[in-house]
Backbone as a ProteinNet text record, in pm:
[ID]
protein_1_A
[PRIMARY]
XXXXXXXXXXXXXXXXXXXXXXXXXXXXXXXXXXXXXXXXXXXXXXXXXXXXXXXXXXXXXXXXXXXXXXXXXXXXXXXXXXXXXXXXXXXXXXXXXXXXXXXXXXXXXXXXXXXXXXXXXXXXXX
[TERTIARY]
-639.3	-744.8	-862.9	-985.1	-1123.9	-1098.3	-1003.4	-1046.6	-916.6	-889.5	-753	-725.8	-750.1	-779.1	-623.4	-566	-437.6	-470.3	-580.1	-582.9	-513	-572.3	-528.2	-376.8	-340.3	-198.4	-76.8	-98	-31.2	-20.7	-140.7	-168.6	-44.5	-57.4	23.4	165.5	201.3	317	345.8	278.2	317	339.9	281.4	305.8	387	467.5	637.4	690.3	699.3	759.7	769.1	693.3	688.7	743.6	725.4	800.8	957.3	995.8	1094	1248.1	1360.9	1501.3	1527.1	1534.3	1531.6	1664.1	1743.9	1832.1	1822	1735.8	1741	1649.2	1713.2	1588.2	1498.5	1397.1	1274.9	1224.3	1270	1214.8	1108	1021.2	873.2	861.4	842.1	743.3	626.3	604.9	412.2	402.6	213.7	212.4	190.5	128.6	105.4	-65.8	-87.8	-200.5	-231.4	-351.2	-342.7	-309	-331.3	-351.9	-142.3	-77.6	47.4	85.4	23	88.5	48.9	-72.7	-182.1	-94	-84.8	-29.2	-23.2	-137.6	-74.6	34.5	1.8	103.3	253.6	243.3	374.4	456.2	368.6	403	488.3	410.4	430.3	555.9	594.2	731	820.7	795.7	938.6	933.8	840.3	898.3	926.8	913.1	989.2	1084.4	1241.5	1317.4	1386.5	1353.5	1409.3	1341.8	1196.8	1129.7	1145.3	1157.7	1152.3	1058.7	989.3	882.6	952.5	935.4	1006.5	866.6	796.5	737.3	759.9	660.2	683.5	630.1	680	593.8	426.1	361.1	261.3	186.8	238.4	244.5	292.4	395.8	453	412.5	457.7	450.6	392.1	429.6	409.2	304.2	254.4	138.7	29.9	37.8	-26.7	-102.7	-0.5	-34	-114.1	-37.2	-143.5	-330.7	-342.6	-423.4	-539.7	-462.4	-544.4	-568.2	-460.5	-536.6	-644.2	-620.5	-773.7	-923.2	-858.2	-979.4	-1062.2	-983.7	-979.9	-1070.6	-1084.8	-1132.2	-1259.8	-1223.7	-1351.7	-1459.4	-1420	-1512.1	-1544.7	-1442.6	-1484.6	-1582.7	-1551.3	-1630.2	-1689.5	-1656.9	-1682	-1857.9	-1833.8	-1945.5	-2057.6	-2036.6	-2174.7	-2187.1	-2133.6	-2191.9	-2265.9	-2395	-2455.1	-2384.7	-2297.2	-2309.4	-2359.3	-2375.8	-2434.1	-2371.1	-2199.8	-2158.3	-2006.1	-1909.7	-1765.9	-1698	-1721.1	-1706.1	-1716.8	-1845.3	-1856.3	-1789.9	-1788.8	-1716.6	-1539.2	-1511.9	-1330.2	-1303.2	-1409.9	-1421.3	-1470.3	-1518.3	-1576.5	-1420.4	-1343.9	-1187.5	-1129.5	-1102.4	-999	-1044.4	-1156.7	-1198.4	-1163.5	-1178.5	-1142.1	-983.4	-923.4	-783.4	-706.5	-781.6	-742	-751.9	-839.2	-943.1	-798.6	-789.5	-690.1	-560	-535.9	-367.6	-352.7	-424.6	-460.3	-406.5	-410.3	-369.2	-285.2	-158.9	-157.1	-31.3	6	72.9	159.8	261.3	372.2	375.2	423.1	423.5	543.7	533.9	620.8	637.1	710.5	766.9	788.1	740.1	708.7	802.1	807	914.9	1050.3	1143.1	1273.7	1338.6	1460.3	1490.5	1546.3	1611.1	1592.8	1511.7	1348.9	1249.9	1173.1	1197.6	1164.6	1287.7	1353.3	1471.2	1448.9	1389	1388.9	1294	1180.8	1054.2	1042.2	1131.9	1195.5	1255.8	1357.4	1506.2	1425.9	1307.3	1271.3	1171.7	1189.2	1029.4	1163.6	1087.2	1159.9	1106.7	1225.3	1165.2	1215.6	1109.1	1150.6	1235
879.1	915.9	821.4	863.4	790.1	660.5	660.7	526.8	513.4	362.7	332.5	243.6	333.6	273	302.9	285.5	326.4	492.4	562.4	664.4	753.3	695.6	795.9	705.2	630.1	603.3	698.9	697.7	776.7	919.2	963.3	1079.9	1091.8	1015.6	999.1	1023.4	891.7	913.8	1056	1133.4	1241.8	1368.1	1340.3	1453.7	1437.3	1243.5	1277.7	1283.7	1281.2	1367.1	1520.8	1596.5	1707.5	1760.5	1681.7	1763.7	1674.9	1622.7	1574.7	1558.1	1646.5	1675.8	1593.6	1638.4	1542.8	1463.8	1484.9	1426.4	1288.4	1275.7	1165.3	1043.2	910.8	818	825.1	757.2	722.8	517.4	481.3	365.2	334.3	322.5	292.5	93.1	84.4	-45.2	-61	-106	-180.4	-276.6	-333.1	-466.7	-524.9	-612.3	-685.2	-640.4	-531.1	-497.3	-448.1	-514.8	-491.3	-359.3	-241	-86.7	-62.8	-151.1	-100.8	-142.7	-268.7	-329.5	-294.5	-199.6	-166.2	-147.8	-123.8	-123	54.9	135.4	292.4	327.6	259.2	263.6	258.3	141.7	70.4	165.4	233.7	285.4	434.6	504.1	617.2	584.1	444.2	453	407.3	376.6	352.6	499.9	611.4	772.3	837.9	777.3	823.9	709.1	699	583.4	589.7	722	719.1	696.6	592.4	542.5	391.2	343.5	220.6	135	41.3	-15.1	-154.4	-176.8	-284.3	-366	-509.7	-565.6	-613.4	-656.3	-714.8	-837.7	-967.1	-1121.6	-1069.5	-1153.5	-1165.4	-1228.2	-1283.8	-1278.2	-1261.1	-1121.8	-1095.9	-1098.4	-1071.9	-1033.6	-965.1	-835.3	-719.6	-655.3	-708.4	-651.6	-746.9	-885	-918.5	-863	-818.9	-746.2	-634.8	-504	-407.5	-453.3	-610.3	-574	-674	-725.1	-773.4	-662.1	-555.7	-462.5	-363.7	-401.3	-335.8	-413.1	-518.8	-614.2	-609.2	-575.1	-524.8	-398.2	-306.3	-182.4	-204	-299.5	-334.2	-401.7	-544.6	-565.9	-541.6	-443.5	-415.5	-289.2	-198.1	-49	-43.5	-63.2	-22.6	-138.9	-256.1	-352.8	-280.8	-255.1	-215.4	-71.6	-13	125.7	166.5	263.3	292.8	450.3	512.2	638.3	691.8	809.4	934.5	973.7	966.9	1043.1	982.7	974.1	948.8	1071.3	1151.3	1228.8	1192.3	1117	1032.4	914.2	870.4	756.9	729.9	868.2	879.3	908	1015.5	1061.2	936.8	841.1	729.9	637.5	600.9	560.8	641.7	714.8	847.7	783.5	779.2	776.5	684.9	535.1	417.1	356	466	449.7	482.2	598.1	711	625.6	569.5	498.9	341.4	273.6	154.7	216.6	310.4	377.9	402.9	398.4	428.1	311.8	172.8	68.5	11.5	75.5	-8.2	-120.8	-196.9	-357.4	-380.9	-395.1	-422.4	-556.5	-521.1	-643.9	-744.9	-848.1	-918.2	-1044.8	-1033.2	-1132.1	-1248.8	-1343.3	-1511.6	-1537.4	-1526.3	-1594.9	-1563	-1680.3	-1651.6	-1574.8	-1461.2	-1421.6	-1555.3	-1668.7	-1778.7	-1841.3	-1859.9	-1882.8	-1766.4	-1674.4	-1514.3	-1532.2	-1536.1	-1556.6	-1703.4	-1837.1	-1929.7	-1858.3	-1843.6	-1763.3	-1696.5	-1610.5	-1526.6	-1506.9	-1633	-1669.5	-1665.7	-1723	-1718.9	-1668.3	-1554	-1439.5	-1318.6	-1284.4	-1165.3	-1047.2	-963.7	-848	-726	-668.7	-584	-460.9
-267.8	-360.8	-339.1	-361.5	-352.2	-426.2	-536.1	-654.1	-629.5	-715	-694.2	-823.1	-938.2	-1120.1	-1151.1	-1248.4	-1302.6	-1299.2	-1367	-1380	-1257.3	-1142.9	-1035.2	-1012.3	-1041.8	-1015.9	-1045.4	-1218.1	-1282	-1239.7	-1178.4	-1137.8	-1039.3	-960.6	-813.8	-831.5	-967.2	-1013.2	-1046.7	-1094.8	-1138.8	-1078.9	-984.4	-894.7	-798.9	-763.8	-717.3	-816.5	-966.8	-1066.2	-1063.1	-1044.4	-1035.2	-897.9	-767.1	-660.5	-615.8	-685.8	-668.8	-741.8	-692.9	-778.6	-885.5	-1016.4	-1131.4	-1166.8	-1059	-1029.9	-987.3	-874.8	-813.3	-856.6	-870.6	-926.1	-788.1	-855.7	-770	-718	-649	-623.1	-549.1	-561	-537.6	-551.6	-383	-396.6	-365.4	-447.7	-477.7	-430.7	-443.6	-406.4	-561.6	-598.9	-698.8	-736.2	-739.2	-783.8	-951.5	-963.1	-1153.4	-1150.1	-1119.8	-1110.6	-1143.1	-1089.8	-1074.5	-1218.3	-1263.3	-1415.8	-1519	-1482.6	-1650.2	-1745	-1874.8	-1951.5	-1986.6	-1974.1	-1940.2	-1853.4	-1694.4	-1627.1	-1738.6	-1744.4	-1775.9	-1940.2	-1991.2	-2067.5	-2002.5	-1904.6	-1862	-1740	-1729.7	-1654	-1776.9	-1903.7	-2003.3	-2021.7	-2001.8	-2053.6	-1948.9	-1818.7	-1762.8	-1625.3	-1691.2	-1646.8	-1519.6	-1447.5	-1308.5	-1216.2	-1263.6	-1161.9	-1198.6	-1048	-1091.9	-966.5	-1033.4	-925.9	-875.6	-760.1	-701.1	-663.1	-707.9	-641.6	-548.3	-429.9	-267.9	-312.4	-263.6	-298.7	-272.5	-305.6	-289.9	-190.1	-90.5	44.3	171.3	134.2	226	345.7	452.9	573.4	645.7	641.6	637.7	581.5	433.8	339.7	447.5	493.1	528.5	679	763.4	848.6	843	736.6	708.1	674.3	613.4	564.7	678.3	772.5	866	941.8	972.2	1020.5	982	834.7	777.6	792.2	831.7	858.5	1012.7	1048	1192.7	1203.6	1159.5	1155.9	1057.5	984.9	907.5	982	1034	1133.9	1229.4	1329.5	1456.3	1457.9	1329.2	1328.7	1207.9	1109.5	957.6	926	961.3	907.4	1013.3	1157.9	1230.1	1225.1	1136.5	1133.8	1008.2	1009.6	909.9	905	780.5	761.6	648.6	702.4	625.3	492.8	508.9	407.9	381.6	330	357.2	459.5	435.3	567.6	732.8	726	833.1	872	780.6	787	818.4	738.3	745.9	892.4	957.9	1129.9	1196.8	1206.3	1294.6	1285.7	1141.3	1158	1195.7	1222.2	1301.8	1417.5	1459.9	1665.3	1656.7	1560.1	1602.9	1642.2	1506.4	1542.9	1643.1	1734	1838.8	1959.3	1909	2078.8	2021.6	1964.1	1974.4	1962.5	1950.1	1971	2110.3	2201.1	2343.3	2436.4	2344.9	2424.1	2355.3	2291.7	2172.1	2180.9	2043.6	2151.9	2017.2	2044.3	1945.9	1904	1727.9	1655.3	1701	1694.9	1688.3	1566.5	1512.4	1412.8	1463.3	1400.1	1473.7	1361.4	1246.3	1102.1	1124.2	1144.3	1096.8	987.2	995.8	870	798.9	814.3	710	640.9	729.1	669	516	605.3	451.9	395.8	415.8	268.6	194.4	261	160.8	93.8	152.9	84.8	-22.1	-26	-147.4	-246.3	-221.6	-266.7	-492.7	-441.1	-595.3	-661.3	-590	-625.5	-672.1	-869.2	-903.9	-886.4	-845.3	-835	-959.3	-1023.7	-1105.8	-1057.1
[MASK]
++++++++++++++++++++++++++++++++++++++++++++++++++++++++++++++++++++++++++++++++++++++++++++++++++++++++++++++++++++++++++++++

């Protein structure tokens, strides 16, 4: 979605409520964003209890990666381009992603799984 307020959260939530067997719980992890804790949120998962949100630390790994790679696309294409429209803009990341999927280079994990488990050992997760 364009915004990323509780409003459109709940929204989100609601529509894997609606396409999903009411049978089955739902576990959803987040990052630590106010949008996940608002207090609407938090109301609209005590009415409905087969979702449950799992936080990720707050400096994971992984979140960190995604978001260097947003940084990546930010500075290499996004800061020197002037567009027209979001339309333009969503098509100039498509070419950018197309054009670096072309060469592309696998992650490798430098952290021990002992080091992420001390890491963790005392971060709760709901």
């Amino acid at each position: 979605m364009p915004r990323h307020r509780h409003q459109e959260f709940i929204r989100f939530l609601q529509t894997i409520d609606t396409k999903t067997p009411l049978d089955l719980d739902l576990h959803l992890i987040v990052d630590n964003y106010g949008t996940h804790k608002h207090p609407r949120v938090q109301r609209w998962l005590k009415r409905h209890p087969r979702f449950h949100l799992h936080f990720i630390p707050t400096s994971s790994s992984w979140l960190n990666l995604v978001e260097r790679w947003f940084s990546d696309i930010s500075t290499k294409r996004i800061r020197r381009g002037s567009f027209k429209n979001v339309k333009e803009l969503i098509m100039v990341i498509k070419k950018y992603i197309e054009a670096h999927n072309q060469n592309p280079k696998v992650f490798v994990w430098t952290a021990s799984v002992e080091s992420i488990m001390r890491k963790i050992s005392n971060v709760k997760i709901c």
